[in-house]
PDB file of N, CA, C and O in Angstrom:
ATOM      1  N   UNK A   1      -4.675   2.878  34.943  1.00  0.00           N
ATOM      2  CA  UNK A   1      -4.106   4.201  34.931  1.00  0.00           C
ATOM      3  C   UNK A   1      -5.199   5.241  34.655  1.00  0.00           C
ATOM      4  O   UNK A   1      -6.211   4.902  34.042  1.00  0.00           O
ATOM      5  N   UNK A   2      -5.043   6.368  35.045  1.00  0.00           N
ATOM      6  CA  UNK A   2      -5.971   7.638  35.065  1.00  0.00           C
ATOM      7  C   UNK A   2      -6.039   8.597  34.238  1.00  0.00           C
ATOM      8  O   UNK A   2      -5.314   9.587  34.337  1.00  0.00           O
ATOM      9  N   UNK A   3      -6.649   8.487  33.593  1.00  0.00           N
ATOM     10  CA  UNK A   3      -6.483  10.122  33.150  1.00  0.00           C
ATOM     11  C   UNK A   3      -5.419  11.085  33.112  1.00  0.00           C
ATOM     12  O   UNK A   3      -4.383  11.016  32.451  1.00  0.00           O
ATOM     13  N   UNK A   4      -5.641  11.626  33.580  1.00  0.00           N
ATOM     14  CA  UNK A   4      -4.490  12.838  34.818  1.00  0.00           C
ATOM     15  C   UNK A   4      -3.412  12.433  34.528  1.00  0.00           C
ATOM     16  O   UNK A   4      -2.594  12.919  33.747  1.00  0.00           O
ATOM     17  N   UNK A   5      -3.345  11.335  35.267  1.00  0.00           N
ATOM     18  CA  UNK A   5      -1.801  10.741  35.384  1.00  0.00           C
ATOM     19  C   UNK A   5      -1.159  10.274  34.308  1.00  0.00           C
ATOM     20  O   UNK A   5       0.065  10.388  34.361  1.00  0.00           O
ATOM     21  N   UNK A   6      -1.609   9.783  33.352  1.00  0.00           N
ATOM     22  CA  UNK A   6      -1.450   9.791  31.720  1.00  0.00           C
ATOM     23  C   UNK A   6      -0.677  11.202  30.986  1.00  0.00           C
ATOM     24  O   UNK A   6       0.471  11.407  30.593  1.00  0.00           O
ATOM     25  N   UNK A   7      -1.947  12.046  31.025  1.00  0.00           N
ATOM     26  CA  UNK A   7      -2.114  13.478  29.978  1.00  0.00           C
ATOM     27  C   UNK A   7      -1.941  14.645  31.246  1.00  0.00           C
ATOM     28  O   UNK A   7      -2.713  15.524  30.861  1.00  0.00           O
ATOM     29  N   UNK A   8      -1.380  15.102  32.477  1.00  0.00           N
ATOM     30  CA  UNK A   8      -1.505  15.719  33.053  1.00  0.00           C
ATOM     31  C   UNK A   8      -2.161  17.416  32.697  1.00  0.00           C
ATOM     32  O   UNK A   8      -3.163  18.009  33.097  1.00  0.00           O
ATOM     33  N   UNK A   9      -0.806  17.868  31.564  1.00  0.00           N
ATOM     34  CA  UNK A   9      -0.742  18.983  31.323  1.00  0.00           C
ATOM     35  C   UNK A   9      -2.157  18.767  30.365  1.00  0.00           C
ATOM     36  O   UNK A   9      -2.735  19.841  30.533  1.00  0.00           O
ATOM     37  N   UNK A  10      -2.733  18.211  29.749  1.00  0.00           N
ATOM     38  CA  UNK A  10      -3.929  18.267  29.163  1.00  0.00           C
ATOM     39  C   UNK A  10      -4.900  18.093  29.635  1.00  0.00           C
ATOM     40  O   UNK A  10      -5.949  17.968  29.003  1.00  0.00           O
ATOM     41  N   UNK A  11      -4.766  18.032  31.116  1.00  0.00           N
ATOM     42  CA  UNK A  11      -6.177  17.397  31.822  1.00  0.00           C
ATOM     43  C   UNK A  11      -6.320  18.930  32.367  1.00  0.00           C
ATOM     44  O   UNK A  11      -7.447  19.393  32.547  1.00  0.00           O
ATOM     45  N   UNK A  12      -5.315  19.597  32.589  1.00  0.00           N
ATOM     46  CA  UNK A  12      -5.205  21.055  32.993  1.00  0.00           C
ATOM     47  C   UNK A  12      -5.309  22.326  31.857  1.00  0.00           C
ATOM     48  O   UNK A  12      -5.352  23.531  32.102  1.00  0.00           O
ATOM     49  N   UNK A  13      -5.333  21.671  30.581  1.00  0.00           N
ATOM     50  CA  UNK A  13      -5.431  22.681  29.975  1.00  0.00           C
ATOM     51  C   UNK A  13      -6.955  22.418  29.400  1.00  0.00           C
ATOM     52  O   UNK A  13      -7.271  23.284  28.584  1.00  0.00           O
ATOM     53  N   UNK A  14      -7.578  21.810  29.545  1.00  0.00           N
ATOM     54  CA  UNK A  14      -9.226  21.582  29.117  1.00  0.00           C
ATOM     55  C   UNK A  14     -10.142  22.406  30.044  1.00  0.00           C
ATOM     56  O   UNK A  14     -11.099  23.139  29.795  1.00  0.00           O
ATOM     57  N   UNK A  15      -9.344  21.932  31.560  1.00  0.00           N
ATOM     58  CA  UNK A  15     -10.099  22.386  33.054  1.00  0.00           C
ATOM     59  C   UNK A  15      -9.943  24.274  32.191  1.00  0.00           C
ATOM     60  O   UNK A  15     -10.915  25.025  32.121  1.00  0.00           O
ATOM     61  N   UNK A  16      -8.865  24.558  31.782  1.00  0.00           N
ATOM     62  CA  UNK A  16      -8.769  26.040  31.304  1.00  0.00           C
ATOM     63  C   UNK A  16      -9.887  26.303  30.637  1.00  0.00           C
ATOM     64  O   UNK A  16     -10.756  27.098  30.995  1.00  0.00           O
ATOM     65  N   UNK A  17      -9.883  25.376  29.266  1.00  0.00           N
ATOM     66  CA  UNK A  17     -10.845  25.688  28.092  1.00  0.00           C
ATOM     67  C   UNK A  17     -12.353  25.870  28.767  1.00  0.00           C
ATOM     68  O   UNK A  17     -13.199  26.711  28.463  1.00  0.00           O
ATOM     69  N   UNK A  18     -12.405  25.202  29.414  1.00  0.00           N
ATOM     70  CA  UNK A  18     -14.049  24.409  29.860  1.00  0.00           C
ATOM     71  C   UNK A  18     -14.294  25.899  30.569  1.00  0.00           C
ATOM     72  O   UNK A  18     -15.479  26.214  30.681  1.00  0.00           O
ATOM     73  N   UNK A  19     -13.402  26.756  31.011  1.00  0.00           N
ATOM     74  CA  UNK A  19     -14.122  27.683  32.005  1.00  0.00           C
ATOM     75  C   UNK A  19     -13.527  29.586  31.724  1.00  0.00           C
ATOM     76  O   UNK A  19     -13.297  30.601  32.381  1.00  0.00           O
ATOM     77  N   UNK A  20     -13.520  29.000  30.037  1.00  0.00           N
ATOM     78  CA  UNK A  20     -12.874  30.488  29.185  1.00  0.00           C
ATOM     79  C   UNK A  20     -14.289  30.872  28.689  1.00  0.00           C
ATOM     80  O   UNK A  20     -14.421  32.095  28.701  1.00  0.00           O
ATOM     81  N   UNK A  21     -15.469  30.163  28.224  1.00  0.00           N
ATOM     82  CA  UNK A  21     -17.061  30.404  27.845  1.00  0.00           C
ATOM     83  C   UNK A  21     -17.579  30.948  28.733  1.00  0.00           C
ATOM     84  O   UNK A  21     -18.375  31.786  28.309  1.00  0.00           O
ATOM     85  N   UNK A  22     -17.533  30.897  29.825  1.00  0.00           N
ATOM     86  CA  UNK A  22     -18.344  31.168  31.183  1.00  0.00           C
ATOM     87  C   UNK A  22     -17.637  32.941  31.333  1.00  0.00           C
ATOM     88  O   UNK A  22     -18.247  34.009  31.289  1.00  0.00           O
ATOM     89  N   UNK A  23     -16.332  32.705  31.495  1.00  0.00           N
ATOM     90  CA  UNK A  23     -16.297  34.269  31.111  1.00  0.00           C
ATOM     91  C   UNK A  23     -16.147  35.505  30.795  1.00  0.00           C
ATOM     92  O   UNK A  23     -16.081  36.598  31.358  1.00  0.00           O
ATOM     93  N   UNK A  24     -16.086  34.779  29.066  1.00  0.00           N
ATOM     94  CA  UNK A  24     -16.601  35.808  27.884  1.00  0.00           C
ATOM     95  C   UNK A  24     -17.610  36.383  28.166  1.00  0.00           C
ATOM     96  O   UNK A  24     -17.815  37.555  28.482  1.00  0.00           O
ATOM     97  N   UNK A  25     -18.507  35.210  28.001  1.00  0.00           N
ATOM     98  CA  UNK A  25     -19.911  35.280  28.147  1.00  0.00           C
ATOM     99  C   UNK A  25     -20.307  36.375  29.309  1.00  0.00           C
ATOM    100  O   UNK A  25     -21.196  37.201  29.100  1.00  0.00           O
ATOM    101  N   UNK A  26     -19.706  36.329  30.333  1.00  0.00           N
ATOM    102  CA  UNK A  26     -20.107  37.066  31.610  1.00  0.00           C
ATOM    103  C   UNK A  26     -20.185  38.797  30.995  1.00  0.00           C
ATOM    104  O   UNK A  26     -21.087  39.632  31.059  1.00  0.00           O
ATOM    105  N   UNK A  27     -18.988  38.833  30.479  1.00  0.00           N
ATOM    106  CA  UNK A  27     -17.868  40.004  30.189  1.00  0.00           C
ATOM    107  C   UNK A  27     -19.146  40.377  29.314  1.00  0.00           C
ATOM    108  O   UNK A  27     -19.940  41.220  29.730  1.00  0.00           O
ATOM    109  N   UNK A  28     -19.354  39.635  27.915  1.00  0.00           N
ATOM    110  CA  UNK A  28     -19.903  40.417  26.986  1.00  0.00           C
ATOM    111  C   UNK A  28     -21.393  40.716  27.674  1.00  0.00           C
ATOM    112  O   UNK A  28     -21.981  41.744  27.339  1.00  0.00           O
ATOM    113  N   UNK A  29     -21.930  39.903  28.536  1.00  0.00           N
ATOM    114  CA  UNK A  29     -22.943  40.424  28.907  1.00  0.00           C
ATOM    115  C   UNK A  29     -22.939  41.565  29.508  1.00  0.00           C
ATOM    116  O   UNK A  29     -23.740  42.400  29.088  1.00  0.00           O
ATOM    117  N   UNK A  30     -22.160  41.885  30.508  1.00  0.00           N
ATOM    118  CA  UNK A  30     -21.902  43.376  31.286  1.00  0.00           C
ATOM    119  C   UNK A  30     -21.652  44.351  29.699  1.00  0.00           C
ATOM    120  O   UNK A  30     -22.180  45.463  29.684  1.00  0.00           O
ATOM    121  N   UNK A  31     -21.052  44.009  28.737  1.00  0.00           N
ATOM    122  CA  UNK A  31     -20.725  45.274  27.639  1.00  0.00           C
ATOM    123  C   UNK A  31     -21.900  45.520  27.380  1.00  0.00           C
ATOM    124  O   UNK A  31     -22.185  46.711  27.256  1.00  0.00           O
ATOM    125  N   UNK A  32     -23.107  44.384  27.190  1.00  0.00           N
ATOM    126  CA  UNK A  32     -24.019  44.485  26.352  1.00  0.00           C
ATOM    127  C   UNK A  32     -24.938  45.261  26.840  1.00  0.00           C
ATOM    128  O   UNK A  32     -25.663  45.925  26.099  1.00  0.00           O
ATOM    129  N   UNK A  33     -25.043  45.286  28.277  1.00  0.00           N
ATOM    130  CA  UNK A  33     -26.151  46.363  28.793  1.00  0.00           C
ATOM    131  C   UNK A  33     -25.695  47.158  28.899  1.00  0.00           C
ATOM    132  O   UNK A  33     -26.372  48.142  28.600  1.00  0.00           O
ATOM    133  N   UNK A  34     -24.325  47.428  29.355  1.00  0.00           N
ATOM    134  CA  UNK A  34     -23.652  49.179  28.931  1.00  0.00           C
ATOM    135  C   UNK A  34     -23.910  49.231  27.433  1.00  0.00           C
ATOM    136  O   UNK A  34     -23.817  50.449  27.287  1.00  0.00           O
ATOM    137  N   UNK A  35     -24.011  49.045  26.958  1.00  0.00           N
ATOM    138  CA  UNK A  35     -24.167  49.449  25.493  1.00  0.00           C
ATOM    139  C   UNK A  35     -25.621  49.542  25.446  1.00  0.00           C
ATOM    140  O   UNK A  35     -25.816  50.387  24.572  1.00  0.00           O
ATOM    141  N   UNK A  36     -26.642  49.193  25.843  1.00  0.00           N
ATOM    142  CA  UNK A  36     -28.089  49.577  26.140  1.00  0.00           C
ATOM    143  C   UNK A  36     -28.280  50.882  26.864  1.00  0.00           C
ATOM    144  O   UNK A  36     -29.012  51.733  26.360  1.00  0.00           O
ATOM    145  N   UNK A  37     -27.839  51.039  27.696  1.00  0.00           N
ATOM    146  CA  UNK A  37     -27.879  52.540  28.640  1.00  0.00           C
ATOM    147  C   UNK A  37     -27.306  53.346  27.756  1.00  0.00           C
ATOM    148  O   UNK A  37     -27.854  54.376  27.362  1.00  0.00           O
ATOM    149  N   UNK A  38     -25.889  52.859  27.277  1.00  0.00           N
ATOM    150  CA  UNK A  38     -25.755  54.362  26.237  1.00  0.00           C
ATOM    151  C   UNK A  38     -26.558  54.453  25.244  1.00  0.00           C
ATOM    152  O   UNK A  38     -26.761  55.652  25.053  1.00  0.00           O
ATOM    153  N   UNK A  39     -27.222  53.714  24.380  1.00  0.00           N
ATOM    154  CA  UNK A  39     -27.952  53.535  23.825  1.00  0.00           C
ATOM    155  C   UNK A  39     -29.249  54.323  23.788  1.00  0.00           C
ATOM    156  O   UNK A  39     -29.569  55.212  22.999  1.00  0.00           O
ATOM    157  N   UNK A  40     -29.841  53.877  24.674  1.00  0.00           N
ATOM    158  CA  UNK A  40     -30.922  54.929  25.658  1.00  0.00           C
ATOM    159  C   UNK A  40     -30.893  55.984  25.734  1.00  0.00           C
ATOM    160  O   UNK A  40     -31.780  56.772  25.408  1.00  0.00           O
ATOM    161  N   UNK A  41     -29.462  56.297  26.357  1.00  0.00           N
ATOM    162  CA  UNK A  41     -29.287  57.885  26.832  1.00  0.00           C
ATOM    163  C   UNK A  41     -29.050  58.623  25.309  1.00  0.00           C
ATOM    164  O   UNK A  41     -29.607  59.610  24.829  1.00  0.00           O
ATOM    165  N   UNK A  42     -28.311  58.002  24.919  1.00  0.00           N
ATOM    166  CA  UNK A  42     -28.566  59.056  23.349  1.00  0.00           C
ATOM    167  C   UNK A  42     -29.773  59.266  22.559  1.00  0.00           C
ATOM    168  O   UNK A  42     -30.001  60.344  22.009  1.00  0.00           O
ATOM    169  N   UNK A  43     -30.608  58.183  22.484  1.00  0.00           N
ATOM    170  CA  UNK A  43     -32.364  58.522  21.918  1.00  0.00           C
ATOM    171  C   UNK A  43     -32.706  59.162  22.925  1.00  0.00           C
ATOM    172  O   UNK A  43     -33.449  59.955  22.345  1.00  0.00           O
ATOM    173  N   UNK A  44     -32.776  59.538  24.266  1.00  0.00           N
ATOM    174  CA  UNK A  44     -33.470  60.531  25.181  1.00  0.00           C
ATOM    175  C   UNK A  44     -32.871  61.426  24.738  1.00  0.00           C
ATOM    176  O   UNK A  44     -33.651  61.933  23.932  1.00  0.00           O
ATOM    177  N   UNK A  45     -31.506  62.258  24.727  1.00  0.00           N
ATOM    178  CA  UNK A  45     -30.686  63.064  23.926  1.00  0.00           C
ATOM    179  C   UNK A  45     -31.889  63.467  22.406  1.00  0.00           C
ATOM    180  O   UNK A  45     -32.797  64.251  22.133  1.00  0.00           O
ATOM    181  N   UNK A  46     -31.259  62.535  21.888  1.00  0.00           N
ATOM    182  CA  UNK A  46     -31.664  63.261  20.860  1.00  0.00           C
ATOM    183  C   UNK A  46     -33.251  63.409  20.313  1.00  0.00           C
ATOM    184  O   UNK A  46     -33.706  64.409  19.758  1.00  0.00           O
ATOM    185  N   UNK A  47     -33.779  62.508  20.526  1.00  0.00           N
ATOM    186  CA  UNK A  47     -35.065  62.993  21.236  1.00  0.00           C
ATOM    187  C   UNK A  47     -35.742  64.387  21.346  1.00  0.00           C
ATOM    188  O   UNK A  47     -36.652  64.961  20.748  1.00  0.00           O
ATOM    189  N   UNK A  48     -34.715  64.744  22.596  1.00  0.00           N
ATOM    190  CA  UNK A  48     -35.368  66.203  23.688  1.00  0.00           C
ATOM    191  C   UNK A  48     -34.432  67.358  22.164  1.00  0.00           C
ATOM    192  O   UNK A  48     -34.617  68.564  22.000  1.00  0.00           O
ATOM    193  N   UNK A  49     -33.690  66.637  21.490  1.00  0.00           N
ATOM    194  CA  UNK A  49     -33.127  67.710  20.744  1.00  0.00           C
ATOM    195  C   UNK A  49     -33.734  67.766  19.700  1.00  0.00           C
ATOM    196  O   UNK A  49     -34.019  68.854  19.199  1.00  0.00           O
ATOM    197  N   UNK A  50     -33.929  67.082  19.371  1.00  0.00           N
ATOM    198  CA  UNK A  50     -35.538  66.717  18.200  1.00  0.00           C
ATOM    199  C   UNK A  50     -36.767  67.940  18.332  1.00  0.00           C
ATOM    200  O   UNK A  50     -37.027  68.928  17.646  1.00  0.00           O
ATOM    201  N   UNK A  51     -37.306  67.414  19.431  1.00  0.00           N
ATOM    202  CA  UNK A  51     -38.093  68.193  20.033  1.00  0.00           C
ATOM    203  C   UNK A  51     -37.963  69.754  20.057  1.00  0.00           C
ATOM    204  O   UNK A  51     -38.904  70.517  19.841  1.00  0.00           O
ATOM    205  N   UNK A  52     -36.770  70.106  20.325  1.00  0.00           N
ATOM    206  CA  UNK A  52     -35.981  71.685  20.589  1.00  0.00           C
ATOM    207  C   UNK A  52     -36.573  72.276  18.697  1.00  0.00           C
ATOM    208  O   UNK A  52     -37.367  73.073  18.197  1.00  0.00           O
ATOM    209  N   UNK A  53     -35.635  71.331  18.290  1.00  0.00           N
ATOM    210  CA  UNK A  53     -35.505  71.854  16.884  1.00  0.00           C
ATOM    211  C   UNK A  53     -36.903  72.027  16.012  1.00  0.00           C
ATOM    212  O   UNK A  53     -37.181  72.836  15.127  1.00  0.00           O
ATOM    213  N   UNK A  54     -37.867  70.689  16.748  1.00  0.00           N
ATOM    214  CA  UNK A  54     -39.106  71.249  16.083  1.00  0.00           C
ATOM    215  C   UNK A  54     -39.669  72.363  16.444  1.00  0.00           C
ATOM    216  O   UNK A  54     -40.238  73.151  15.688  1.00  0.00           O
ATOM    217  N   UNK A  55     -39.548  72.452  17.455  1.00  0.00           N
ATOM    218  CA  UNK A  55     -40.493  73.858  18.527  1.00  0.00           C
ATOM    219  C   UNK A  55     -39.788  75.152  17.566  1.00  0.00           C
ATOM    220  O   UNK A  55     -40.551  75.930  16.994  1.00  0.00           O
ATOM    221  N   UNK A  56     -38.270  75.314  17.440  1.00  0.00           N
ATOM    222  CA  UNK A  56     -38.062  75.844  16.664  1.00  0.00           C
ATOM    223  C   UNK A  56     -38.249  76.351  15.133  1.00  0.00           C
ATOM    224  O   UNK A  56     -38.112  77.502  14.718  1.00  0.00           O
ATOM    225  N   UNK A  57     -38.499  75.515  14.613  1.00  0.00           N
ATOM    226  CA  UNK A  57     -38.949  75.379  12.587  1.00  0.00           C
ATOM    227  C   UNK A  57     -40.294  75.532  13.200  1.00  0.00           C
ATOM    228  O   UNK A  57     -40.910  75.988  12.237  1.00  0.00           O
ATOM    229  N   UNK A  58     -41.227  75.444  14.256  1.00  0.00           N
ATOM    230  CA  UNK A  58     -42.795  75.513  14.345  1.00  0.00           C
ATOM    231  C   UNK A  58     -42.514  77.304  14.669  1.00  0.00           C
ATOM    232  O   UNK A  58     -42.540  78.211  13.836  1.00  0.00           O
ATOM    233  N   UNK A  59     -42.264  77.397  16.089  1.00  0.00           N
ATOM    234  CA  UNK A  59     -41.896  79.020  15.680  1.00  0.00           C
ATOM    235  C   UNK A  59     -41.274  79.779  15.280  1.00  0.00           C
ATOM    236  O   UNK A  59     -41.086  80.694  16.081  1.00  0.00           O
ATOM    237  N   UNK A  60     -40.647  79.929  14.043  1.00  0.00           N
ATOM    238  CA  UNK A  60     -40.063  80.286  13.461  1.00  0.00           C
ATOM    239  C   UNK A  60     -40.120  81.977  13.344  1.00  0.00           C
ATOM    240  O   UNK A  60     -39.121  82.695  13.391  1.00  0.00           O
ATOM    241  N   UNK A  61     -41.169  82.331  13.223  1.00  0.00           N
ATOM    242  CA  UNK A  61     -41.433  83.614  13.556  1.00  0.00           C
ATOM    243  C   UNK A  61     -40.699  83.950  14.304  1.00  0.00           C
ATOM    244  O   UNK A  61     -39.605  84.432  14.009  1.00  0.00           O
ATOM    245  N   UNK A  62     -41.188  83.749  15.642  1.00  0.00           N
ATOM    246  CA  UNK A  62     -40.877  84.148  16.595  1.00  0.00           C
ATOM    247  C   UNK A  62     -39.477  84.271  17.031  1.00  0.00           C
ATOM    248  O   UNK A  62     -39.026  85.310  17.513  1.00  0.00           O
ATOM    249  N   UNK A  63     -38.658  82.971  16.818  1.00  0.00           N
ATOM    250  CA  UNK A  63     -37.494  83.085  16.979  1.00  0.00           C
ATOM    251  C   UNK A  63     -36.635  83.803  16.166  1.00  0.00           C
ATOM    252  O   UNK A  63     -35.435  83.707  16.423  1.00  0.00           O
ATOM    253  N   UNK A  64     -37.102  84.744  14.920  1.00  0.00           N
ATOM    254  CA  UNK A  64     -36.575  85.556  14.561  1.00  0.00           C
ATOM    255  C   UNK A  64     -36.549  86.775  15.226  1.00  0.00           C
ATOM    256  O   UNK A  64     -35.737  87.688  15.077  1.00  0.00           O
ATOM    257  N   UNK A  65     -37.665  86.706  16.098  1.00  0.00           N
ATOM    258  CA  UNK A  65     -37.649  88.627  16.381  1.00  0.00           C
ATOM    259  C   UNK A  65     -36.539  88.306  17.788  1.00  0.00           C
ATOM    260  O   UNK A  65     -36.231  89.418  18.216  1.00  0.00           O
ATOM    261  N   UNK A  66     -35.982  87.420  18.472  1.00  0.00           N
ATOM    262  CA  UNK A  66     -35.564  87.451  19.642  1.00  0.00           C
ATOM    263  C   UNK A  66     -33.626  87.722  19.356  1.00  0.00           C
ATOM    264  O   UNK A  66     -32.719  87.349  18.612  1.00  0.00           O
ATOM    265  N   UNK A  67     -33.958  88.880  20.877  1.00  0.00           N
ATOM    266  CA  UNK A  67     -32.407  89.286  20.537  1.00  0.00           C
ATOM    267  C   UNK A  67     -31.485  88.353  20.939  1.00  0.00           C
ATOM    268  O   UNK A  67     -31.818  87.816  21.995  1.00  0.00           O
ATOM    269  N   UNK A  68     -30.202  87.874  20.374  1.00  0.00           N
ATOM    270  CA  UNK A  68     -29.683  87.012  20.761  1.00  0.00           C
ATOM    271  C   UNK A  68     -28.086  87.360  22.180  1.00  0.00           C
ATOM    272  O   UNK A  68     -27.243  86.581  22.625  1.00  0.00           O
ATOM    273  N   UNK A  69     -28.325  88.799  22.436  1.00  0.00           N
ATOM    274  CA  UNK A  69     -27.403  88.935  23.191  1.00  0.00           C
ATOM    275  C   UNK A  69     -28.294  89.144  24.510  1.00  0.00           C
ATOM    276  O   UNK A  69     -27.725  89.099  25.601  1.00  0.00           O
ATOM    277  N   UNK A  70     -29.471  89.338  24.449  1.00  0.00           N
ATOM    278  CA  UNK A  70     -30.524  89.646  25.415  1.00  0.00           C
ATOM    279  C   UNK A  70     -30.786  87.985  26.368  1.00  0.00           C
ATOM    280  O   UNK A  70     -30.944  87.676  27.549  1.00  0.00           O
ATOM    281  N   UNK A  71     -30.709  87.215  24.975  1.00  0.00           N
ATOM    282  CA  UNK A  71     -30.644  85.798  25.529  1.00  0.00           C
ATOM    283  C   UNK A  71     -29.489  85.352  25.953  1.00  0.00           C
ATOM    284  O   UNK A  71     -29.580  84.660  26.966  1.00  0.00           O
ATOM    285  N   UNK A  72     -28.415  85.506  25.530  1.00  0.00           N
ATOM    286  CA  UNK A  72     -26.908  85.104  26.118  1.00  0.00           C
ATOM    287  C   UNK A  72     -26.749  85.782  27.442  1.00  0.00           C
ATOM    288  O   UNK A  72     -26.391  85.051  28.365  1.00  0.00           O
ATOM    289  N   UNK A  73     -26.948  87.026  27.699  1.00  0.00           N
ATOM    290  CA  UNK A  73     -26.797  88.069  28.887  1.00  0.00           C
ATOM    291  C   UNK A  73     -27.968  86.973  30.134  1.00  0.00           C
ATOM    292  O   UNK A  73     -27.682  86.753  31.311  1.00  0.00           O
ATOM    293  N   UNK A  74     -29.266  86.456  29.394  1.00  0.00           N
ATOM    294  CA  UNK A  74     -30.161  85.973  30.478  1.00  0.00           C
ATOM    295  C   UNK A  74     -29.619  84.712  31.182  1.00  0.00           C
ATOM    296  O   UNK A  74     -29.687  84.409  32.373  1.00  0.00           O
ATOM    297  N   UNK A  75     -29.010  83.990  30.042  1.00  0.00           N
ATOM    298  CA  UNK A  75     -28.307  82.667  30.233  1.00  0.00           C
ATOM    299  C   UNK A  75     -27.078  82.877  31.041  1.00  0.00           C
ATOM    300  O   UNK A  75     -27.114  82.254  32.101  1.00  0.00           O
ATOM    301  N   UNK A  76     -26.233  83.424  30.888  1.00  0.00           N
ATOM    302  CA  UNK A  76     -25.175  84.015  32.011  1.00  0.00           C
ATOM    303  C   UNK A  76     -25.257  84.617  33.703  1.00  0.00           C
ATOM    304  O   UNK A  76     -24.498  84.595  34.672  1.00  0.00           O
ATOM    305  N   UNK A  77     -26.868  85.236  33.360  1.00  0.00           N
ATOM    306  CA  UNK A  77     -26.726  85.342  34.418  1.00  0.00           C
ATOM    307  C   UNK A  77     -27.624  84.102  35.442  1.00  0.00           C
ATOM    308  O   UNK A  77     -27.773  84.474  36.606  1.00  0.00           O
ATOM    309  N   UNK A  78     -28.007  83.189  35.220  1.00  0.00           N
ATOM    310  CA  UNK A  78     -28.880  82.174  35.628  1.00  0.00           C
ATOM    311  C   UNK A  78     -27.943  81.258  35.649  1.00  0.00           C
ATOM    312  O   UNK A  78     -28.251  80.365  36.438  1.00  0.00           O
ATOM    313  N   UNK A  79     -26.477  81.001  34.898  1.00  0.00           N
ATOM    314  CA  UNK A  79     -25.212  80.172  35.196  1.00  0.00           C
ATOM    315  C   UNK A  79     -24.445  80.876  36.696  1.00  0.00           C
ATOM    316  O   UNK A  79     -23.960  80.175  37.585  1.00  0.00           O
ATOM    317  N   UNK A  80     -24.473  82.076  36.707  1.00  0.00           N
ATOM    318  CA  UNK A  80     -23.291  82.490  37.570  1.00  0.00           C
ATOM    319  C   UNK A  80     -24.541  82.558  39.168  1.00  0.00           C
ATOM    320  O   UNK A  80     -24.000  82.832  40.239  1.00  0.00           O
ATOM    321  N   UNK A  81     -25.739  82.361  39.172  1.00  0.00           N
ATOM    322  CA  UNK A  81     -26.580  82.191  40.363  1.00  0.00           C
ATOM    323  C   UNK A  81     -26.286  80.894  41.215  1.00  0.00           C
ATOM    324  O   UNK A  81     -26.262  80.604  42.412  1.00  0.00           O
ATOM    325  N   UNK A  82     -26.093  80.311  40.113  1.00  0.00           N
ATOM    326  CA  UNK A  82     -25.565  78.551  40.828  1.00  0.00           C
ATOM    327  C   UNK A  82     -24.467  78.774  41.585  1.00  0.00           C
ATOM    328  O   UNK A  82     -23.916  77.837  42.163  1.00  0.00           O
TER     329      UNK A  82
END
């Protein structure tokens, strides 16, 4: 006698088990490099914002004397050109 033909429903529920690892595994791998790219993209983020903020505390001066509606008015109009 066989296997199978013995334990049927258990010869079918192993064939299940045996091929539930393969893919998790697949799955968590696809999360895991999305989770690298976002990863990434937020240290480039914050990074370039890093950067902003130092340039800022370095000129500090300077960014006091600047008008801030002179800059909003420049920024508006360089949005509505697009």
């Amino acid at each position: 006698l066989k296997l199978e033909s013995i334990f049927p429903n258990i010869v079918i529920a192993l064939r299940i088990f045996c091929t539930i690892p393969v893919t998790v595994a697949e799955a968590e791998k696809t999360f895991s490099k999305l989770k690298q790219i976002k990863s990434v993209q937020r240290s480039t983020v914050k990074q370039e914002r890093l950067n902003s903020l130092a340039t800022l505390a370095i000129e500090h001066d300077l960014a006091k004397l600047l008008n801030f509606d002179d800059v909003i008015n420049n920024f508006a109009l360089a949005k509505s050109r697009r």
